[in-house]
C-alpha positions in Angstrom: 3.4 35.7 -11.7 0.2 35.7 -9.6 0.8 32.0 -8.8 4.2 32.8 -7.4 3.2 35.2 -5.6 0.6 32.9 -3.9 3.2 30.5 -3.7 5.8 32.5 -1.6 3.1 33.9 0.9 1.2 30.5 2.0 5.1 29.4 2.5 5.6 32.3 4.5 1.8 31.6 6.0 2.9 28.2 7.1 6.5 29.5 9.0 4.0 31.8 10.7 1.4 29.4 11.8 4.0 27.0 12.6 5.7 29.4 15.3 2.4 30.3 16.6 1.0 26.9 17.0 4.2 25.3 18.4 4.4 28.3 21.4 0.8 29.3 21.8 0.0 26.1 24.4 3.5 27.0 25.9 1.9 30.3 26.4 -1.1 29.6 28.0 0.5 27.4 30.2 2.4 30.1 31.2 -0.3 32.8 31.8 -2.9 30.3 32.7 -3.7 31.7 36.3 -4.1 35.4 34.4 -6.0 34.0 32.2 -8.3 31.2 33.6 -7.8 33.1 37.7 -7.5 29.4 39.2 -5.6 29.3 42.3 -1.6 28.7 43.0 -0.1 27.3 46.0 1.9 30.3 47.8 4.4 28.7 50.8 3.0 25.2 50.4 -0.9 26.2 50.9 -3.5 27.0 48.2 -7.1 28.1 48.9 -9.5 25.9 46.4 -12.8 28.1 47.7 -13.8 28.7 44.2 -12.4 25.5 42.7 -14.8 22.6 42.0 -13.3 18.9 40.8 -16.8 18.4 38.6 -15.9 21.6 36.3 -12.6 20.0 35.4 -9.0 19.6 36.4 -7.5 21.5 39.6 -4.0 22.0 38.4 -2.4 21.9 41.7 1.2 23.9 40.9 3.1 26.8 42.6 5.2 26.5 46.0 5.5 23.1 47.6 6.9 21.4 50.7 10.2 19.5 49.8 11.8 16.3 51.8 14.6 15.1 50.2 15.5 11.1 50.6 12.4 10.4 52.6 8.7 9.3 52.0 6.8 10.9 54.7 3.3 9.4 53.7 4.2 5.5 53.8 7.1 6.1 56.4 5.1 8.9 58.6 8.3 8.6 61.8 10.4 10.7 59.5 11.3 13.6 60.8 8.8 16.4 59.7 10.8 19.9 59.0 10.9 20.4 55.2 14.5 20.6 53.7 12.8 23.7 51.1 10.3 25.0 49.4 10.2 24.3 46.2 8.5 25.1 43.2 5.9 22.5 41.3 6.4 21.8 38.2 9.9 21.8 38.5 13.3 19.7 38.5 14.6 19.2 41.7 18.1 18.9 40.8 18.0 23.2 40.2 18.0 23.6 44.4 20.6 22.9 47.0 20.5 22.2 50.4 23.1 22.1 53.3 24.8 18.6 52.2 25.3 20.0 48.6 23.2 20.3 45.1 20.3 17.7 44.8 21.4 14.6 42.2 18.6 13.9 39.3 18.2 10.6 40.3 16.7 9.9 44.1 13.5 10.1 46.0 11.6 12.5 47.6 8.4 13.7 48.9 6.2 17.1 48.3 3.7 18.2 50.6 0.6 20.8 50.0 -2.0 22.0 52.3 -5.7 22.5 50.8 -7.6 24.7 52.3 -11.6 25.6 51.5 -12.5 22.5 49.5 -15.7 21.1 49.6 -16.9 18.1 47.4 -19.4 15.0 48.2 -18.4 12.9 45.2 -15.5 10.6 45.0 -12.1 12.7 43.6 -8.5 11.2 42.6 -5.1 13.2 42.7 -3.1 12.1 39.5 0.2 13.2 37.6 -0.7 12.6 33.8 1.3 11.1 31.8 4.4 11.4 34.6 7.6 10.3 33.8 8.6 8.8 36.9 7.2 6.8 39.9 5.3 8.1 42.5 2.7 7.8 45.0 0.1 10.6 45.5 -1.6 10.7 49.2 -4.6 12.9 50.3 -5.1 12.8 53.7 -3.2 9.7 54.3 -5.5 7.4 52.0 -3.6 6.2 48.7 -5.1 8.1 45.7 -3.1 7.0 42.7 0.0 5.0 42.0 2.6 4.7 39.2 5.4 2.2 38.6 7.3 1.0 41.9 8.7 3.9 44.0 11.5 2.8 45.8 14.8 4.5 47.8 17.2 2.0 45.6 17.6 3.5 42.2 18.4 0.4 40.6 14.9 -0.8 41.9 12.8 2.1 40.4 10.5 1.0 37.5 8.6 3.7 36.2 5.6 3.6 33.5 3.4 6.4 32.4 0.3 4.3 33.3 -1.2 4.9 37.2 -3.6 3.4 38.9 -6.8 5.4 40.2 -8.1 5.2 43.6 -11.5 6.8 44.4 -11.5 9.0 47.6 -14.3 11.0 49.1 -13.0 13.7 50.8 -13.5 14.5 55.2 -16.0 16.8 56.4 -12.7 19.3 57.6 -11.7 22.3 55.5 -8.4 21.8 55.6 -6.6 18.7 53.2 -3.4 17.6 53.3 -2.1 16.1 49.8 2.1 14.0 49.9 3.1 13.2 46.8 6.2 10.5 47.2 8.8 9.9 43.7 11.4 8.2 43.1 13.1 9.1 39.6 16.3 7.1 38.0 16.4 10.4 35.5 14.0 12.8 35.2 14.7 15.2 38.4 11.4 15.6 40.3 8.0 16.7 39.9 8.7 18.5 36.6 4.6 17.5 35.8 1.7 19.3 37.1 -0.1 17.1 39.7 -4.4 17.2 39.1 -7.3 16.9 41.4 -10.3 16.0 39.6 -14.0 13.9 39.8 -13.0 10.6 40.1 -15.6 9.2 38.0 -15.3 12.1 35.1 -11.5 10.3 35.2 -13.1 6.7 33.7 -15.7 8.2 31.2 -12.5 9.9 29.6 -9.9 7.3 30.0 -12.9 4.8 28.1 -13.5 7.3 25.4 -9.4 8.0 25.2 -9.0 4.4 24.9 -11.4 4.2 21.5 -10.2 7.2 20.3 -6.5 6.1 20.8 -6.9 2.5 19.0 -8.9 4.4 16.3 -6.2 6.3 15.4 -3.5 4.5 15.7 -5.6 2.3 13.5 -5.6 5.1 11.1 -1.9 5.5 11.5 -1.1 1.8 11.0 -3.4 1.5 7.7 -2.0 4.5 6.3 1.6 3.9 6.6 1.1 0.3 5.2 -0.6 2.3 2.3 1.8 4.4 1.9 4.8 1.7 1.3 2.5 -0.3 -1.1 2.1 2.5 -3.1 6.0 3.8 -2.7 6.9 0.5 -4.1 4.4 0.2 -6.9 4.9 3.7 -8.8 8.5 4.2 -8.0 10.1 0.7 -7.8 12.7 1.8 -9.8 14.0 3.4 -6.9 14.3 1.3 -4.6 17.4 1.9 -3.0 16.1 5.1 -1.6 14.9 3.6 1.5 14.0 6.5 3.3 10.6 6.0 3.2 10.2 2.6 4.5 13.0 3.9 7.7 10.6 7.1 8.1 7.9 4.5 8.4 9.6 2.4 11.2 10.7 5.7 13.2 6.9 6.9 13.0 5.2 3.8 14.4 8.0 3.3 17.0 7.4 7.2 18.1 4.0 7.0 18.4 4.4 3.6 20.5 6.8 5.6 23.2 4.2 8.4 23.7 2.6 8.4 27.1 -0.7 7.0 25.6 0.6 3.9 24.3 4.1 2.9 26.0 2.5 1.3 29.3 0.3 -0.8 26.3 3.8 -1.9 24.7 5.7 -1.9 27.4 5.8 -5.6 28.5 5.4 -6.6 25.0 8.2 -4.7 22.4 9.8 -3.0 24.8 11.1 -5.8 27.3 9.2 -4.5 30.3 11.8 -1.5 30.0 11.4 1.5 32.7 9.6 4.0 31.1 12.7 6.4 32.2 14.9 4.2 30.5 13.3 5.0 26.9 14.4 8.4 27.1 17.2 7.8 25.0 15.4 6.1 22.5 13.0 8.7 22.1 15.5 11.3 21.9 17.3 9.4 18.9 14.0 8.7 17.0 12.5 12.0 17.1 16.6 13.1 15.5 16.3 10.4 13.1 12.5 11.5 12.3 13.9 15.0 11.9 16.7 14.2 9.7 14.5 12.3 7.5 12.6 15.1 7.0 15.8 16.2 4.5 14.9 13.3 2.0 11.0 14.5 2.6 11.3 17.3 0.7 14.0 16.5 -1.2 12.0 13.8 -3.1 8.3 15.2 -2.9 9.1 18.8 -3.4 11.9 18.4 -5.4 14.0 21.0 -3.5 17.9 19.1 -3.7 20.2 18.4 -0.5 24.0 18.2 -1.4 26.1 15.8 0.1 27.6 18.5 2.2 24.5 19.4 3.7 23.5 15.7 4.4 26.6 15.1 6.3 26.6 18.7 7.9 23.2 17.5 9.8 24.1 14.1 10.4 27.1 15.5 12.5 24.9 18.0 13.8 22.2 15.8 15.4 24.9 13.1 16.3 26.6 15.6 18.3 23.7 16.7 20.2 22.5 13.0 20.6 26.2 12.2 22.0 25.7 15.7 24.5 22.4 14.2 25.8 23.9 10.9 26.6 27.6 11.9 27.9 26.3 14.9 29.8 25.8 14.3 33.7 21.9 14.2 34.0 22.1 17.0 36.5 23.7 19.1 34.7 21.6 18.5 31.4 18.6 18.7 33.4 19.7 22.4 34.7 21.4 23.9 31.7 20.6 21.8 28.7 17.0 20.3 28.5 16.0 23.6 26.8 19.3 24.6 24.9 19.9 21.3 23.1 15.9 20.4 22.1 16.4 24.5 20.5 19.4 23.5 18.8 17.0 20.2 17.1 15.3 23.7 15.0 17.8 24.3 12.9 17.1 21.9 10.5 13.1 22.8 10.7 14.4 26.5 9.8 17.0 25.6 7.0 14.5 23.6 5.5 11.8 26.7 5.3 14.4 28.8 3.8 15.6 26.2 1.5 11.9 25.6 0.2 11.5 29.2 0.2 14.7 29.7 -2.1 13.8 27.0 -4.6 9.9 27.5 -4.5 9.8 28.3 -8.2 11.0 24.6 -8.6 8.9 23.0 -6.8 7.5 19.7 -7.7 4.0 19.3 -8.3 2.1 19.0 -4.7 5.0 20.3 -3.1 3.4 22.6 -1.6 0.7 19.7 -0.2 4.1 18.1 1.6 5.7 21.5 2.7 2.0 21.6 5.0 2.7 18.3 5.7 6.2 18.5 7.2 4.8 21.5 9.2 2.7 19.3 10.8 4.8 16.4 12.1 7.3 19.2 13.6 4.4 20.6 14.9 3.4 17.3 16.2 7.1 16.6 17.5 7.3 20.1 19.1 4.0 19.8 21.5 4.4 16.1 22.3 8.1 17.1 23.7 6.9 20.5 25.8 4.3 17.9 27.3 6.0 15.5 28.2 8.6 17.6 29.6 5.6 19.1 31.8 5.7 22.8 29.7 2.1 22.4 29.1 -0.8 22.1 31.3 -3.5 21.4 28.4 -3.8 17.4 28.1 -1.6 17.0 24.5 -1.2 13.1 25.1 -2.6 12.5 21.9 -1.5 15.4 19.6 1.3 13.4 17.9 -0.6 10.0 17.3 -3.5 12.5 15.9 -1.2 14.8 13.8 1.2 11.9 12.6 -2.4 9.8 11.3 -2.9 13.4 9.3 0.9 13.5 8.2 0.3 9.5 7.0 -3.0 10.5 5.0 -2.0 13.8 3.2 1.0 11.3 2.0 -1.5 8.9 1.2 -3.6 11.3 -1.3 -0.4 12.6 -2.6 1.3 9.7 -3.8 -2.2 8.2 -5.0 -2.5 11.9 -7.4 1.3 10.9 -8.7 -0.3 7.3 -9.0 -2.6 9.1 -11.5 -0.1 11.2 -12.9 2.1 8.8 -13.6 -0.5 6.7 -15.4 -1.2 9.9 -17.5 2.4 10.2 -18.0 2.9 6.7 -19.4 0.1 7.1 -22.0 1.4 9.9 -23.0 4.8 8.7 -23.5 3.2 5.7 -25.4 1.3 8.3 -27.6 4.5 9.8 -28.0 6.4 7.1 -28.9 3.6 5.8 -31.6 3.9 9.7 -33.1 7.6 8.9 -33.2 7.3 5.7 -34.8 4.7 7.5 -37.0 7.3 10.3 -37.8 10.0 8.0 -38.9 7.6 6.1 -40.7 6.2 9.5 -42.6 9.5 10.7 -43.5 10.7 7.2 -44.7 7.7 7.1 -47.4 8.3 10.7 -48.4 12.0 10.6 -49.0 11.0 7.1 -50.9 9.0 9.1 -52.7 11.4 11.7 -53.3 14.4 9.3 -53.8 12.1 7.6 -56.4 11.9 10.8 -58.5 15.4 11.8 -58.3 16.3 8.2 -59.8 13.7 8.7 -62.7 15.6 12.4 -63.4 19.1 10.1 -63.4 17.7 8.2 -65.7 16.5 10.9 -67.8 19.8 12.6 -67.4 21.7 9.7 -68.6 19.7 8.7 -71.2 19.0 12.3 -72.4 22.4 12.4 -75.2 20.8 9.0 -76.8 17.6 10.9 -77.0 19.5 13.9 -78.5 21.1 11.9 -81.6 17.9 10.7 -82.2 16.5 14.2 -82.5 19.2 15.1 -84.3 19.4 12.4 -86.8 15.3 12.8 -87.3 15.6 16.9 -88.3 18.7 16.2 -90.4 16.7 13.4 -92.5 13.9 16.2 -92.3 11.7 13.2 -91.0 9.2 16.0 -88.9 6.5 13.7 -88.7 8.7 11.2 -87.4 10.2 13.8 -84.8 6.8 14.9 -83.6 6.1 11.4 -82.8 9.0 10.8 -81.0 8.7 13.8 -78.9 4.8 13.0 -78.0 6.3 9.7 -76.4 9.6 11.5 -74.6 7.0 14.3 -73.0 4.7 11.3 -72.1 7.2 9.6 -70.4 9.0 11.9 -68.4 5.1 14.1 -67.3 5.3 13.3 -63.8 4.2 15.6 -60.7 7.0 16.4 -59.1 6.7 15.6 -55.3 6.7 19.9 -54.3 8.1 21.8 -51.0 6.1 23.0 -48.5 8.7 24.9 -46.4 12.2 25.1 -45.5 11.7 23.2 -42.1 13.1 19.4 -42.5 10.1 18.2 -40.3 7.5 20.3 -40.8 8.6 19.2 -44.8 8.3 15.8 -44.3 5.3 15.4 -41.8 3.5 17.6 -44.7 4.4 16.0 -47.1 3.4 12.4 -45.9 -0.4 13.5 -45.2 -0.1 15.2 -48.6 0.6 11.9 -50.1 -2.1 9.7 -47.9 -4.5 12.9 -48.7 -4.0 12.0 -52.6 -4.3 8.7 -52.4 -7.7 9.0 -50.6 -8.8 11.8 -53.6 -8.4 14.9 -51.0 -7.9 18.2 -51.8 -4.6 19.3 -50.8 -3.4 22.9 -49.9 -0.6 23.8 -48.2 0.4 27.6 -47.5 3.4 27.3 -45.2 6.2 29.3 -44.0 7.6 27.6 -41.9 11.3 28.3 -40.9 14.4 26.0 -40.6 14.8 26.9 -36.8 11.0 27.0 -35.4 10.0 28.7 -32.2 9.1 24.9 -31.4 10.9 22.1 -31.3 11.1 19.2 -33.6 9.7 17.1 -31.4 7.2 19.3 -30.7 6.3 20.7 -34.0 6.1 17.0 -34.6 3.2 16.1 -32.4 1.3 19.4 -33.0 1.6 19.3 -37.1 1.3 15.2 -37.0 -1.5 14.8 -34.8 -3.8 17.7 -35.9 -3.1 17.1 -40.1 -3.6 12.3 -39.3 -7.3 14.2 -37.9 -7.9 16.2 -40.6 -7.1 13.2 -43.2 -9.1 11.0 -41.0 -12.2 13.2 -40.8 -12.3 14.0 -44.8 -12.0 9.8 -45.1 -15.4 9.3 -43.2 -17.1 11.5 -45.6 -20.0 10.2 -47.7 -19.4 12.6 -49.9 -15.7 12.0 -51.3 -16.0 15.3 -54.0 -16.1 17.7 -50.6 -13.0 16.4 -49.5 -10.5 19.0 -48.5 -7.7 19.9 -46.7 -6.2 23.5 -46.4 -2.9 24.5 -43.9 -1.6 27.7 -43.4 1.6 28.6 -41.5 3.6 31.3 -40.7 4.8 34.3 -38.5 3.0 37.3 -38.0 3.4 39.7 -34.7 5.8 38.0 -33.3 4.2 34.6 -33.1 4.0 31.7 -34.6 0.5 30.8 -36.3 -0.4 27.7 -37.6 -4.5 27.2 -39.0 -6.0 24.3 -39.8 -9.1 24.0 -42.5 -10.8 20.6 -43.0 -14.3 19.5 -44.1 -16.0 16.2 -42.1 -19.2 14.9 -41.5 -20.5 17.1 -39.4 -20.6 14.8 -35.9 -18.4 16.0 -33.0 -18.7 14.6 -29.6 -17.7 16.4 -26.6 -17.5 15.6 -23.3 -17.0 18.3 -20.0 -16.4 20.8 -22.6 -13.5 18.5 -24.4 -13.7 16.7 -28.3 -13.7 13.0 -27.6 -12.2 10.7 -30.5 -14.8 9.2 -32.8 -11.9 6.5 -33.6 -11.5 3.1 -32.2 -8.5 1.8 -29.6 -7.7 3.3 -26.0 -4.8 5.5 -27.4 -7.1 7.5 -29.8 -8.5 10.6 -28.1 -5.4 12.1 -27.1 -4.3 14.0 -30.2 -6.2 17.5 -29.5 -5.3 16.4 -25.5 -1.6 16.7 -26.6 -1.6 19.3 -28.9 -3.1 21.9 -26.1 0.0 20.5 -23.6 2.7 21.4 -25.7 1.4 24.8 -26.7 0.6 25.4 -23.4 4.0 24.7 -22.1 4.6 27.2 -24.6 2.5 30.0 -23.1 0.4 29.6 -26.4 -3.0 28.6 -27.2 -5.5 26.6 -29.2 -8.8 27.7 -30.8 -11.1 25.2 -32.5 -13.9 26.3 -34.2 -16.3 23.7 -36.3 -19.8 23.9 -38.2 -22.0 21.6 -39.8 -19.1 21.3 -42.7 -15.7 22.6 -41.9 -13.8 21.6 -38.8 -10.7 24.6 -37.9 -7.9 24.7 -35.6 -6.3 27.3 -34.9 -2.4 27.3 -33.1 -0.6 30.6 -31.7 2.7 30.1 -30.1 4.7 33.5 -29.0 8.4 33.6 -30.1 10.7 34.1 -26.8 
C-alpha cells in the first residue's frame, strides 16, 4: 500500500514539476525588468546609465522605430519618418499601416536611440540564435551579420549563425543602433536583440563549441547504445520499429536546433534557408511526440488501443496540415500560440493514462515516466526560445536534456539486460525442475504400478493357493500347511509404497525423495496434510517442495556419518496459512555470502534452489525462515490462504 502511495505522488510530483519547469523561464522572461530593474526602450529611446556590457548581456527590447520595405543603414537617402512604433520582440505582421496589414514575409528596418552609455572596450550588437536575416548597425559601423538580407524574397537565405564585428563605441552619449531584416517567414524581430563585450562573446562561443560537440558526442554514443542493446535483448520484436524511428527523429532534432543547423547546413541539409526548415521541425518534434505513445507503451507497460493510436495520428496530422495551409500572416497572429498548445494534449493524456494504470506498471516504469518528462520538457523550452518567448540563452537545453533522455534509456535497458539474463536462468532452472518432476513422478508411479501388478498376480493366483490349503487341512497334513503358508507370507511381505497426502503432486514429488532417501539408507518421515487444491499452485508447490526436499537428500548424502541420516517434513494448515517445515541433518558447513546460502554443489545452475523458493513465496505474500546448527539444517515455509 505504502509503495502505491509513493507511486501515485512522485507521478503527481513530476506533472507538477513539469508545468513549473516548462513556464518558469517563460515567466521570468516576462517579469525580467521587475525583477532584474534593467532598462526598456520607451518611444524608441532607452537610457543604458546603469547598464554595463562587461556584467553581461543588455537585452535591448521594448518600443522601437519601424520602416517598412526599406533599409535605412546601407541605403541612408531613404526617407527618414518611421511608418510606427513597434514593439521589440514582436512579429510585425500584428500592425497595419495606411497601405494595409504588414505581410510576414518582407524587409524592414528598426531603429533605437541609446542614450548614457559609456564603455572603452570593444562591444557587438547580436540577435541569438535569430531566425531570419539581418544586419545590426551602431552608429553606422556594421556590428553583426546573418544570412543575406535582401528586398527579393526569393533571394533571402537565412542561417542561425552571425558573424561578429568588434566596435568601440564614440566618445558621445548618445548611440544610434538600425537593425535591417529581411524574413521569407518568420514576421520580424520576434528575438530580443543584445549588446554585450565583444571579447566575453568569443570566450563563450569557444567554450559553447566544446561543450556542444561533447554532448552531442554523448547523444550520438548513447543512441547507438541504445539500438544495440534494443536489438540484442528483444530481437524477437523486431517489427516494433519505433525505437530505431525515435532514434532518427532525435538526432535530426538536435541537428535543426540553433546550435548545430548553420554546422549541418551545407552538408545534410542542402544549404537550405534556415527559414525553410521550419516545416521540418515542426513535423519532427509531432513525430517525436507521437512516439512518445509506443514509449510508454513498451517501457511502462501502460497499453494504447488502436483507437487511440489513430485518434492522435489524425490529431497531429491535422495540426501539421493547419501550420502548412494556413496563410503565414495569419498563423503568425492567431495560431503560433493556439496550435503549439494544442501539441499538449497528448503530454496530458499520457500523465493521466500512466496515472490510471500506475498499479501496472512495468518494472522501471517509473525511471521512463521521468524520462518522457524530460524530453517534453526539453521540446517545450527549445520551442519558447526559438520562438523568442525567452530571454535566458536555452540554445543548448534540448541537445543537453535529449543526451539525459538517451542515458536514463541506456541504464534502463542495460537493468532489463540483467533481468532478462536472471529470467532465462530461471526459466532454465525451471525447466530442469520440470524435467525433474516428470521424471520423479514417472519412478514413483513405476514403483507404484509395480506393486499393483504383484497384488494382480496375487489376486489371480490366490484360488490355486486356496485348493492347496484346502486340500492340505482335509488330508490333516498341518505340518505340510504351516510350511506352505511360511513360503506364501514370504512371498507376498512387501512394503507397500505408502501415501503422504491427498495432493497428486505434492504425493508424487514426496514420494520420489522418499524412494532416493531409502536407497541412500535415510531416515524418512513424512507428516503431511496437504490438500488436493493447495493455496499454491502445482507448479509452484513443485519448485518449493522439489527443490528444498533434492537439498535435504543431498545434504544427508555428504554425511560421514550415514547412521545420522534423517529427513523429517511436516505440512499442513493452521491459522489460515499454509505451513510447510523442513528437518534435515548435514555436515555442519554452510556458506553464505551477503547474508545469502551459496550452493556447496557443483555446475552454474546449482545455487538457485533456496533463490527460488523465497520468489515464489514471496509472490505469495509469504515467507521463509531457515534456521541451522552444527547438526540439523530447518526450513521453514508460511504461505497465507487468500
Amino acid at each position: 500500500m505504502l509503495k502505491e502511495i509513493k507511486r501515485e505522488w512522485f507521478l503527481i510530483l513530476g506533472f507538477v514539476l513539469t508545468v513549473i519547469f516548462m513556464n518558469l523561464p517563460a515567466v521570468y522572461t516576462y517579469y525580467y525588468h521587475d525583477i532584474s530593474g534593467a532598462p526598456k526602450a520607451i518611444n524608441a529611446r532607452m537610457d543604458l546609465s546603469a547598464a554595463n556590457p562587461a556584467d553581461g548581456k543588455i537585452y535591448l527590447d521594448g518600443e522601437w522605430e519601424f520602416y517598412w520595405k526599406r533599409f535605412i543603414a546601407s541605403e541612408p537617402d531613404q526617407l527618414y519618418i518611421p511608418d510606427l512604433i513597434i514593439k521589440v520582440p514582436d512579429s510585425w505582421s500584428k500592425y497595419r499601416i495606411e497601405r494595409g496589414s504588414l505581410s510576414a514575409e518582407g524587409f524592414g528596418s528598426y531603429k533605437l536611440t541609446m542614450t548614457g552609455l559609456e564603455y572603452d572596450n570593444a562591444v557587438t550588437l547580436f540577435i541569438p540564435d535569430f531566425g531570419g536575416a539581418y544586419r545590426a548597425f551602431i552608429d553606422g559601423q556594421l556590428a553583426a551579420e546573418s544570412g543575406i538580407v535582401s528586398k527579393d524574397t526569393k533571394k533571402i537565405f537565412t542561417t542561425p549563425k552571425a558573424d561578429l564585428h568588434p566596435l568601440v563605441l564614440s566618445n558621445r552619449m548618445v548611440h544610434e543602433i538600425v537593425i535591417e531584416v529581411a524574413n521569407a517567414r518568420f514576421s520580424g524581430l520576434y528575438m530580443t536583440p543584445v549588446l554585450w563585450d565583444y571579447n566575453q562573446i568569443i570566450r563563450e562561443n569557444s567554450f559553447r563549441n566544446a561543450v556542444r560537440f561533447i554532448l552531442f558526442g554523448i547523444v550520438l554514443f548513447s543512441l547507438l547504445s541504445l539500438l544495440i542493446m534494443y536489438i540484442v535483448t528483444i530481437r524477437r520484436k523486431l517489427h516494433s520499429i519505433w525505437l530505431p524511428v525515435m532514434v532518427i527523429f532525435i538526432l535530426m532534432r538536435v541537428m535543426l536546433t540553433s546550435e548545430f543547423y548553420s554546422l549541418w547546413q551545407p552538408v545534410l541539409f542542402l544549404n537550405l534557408s534556415y527559414e525553410s526548415t521550419n516545416e521540418l521541425m515542426y513535423f519532427t518534434t509531432f513525430v517525436l511526440k507521437y512516439l512518445l505513445i509506443f514509449l510508454v507503451q513498451e517501457q511502462c507497460g501502460i497499453e494504447f488501443n488502436k483507437r487511440e493510436k489513430m485518434y492522435f495520428l489524425i490529431h497531429y496530422i491535422f495540426l501539421y496540415l493547419i501550420y502548412l495551409l494556413v496563410p503565414k500572416s495569419i498563423y503568425n497572429n492567431y495560431l503560433s500560440l493556439l496550435i503549439p498548445m494544442l501539441t499538449y494534449v497528448l503530454d496530458l493524456y499520457i500523465f493521466f493514462k500512466i496515472y490510471r494504470g500506475r498499479h501496472t506498471m512495468k518494472k522501471f516504469g517509473m525511471v521512463v515516466f521521468w524520462d518522457i518528462i524530460i524530453v517534453i520538457i526539453g521540446l517545450t523550452l527549445d520551442s519558447y526560445y526559438i520562438n523568442g518567448k525567452i530571454y535566458i540563452d536555452m540554445s543548448l537545453i534540448l541537445l543537453i536534456l535529449f543526451a539525459l533522455f538517451a542515458l536514463i534509456m541506456i541504464f534502463v535497458y542495460a537493468m532489463r539486460s540483467v533481468d532478462l539474463y536472471d529470467d532465462f536462468t530461471i526459466s532454465s532452472s525451471r525447466l530442469k525442475l520440470a524435467n525433474n518432476q516428470i521424471a520423479m513422478q514417472k519412478e514413483y508411479y513405476d514403483t507404484l504400478s509395480r506393486q499393483m501388478n504383484e497384488i494382480r498376480e496375487m489376486k489371480h493366483d490366490i484360488r490355486h493357493f486356496i485348493r492347496a490349503m484346502s486340500r492340505l487341512a482335509d488330508e490333516n497334513k498341518f505340518d505340510e500347511l504351516r510350511v506352505f503358508l511360511g513360503e506364501y507370507n514370504e512371498k507376498t511381505d512387501r512394503e507397500q509404497l505408502p501415501i503422504f497426502c491427498e495432493n497428486t503432486i505434492a504425493n508424487s514429488i514426496i514420494g520420489y525423495y522418499y524412494l532416493r532417501a531409502k536407497e541412500s539408507g535415510i531416515f524418512f518421515e513424512s507428516f503431511c496434510s496437504i490438500n488436493r487444491q493447495s493455496v499454491m499452485s502445482d507448479s509452484d508447490l513443485c519448485i518449493v517442495l522439489g527443490n528444498a526436499l533434492e537439498n535435504s537428500v543431498y545434504a544427508c548424502e555428504q554425511m560421514e556419518n550415514h547412521e545420522k541420516m534423517y529427513i523429517t517434513i511436516k505440512a499442513g494448515t493452521m491459522k489460515k496459512q499454509m505451513l510447510i517445515k523442513l528437518t534435515n541433518s548435514y555436515s555442519g558447513n554452510v556458506e553464505a555470502r551477503d547474508g545469502h546460502l551459496i550452493s556447496t554443489k557443483s555446475g552454474k545452475s546449482h545455487g538457485l534452489g533456496i533463490r527460488n523458493i523465497e520468489r515464489v513465496v514471496a509472490s505469495y505474500g509469504g515467507i521463509v525462515k531457515i534456521e541451522y546448527n552444527e547438526k540439523e539444517f530447518i526450513l521453514s515455509v508460511a504461505v497465507p490462504e487468500k
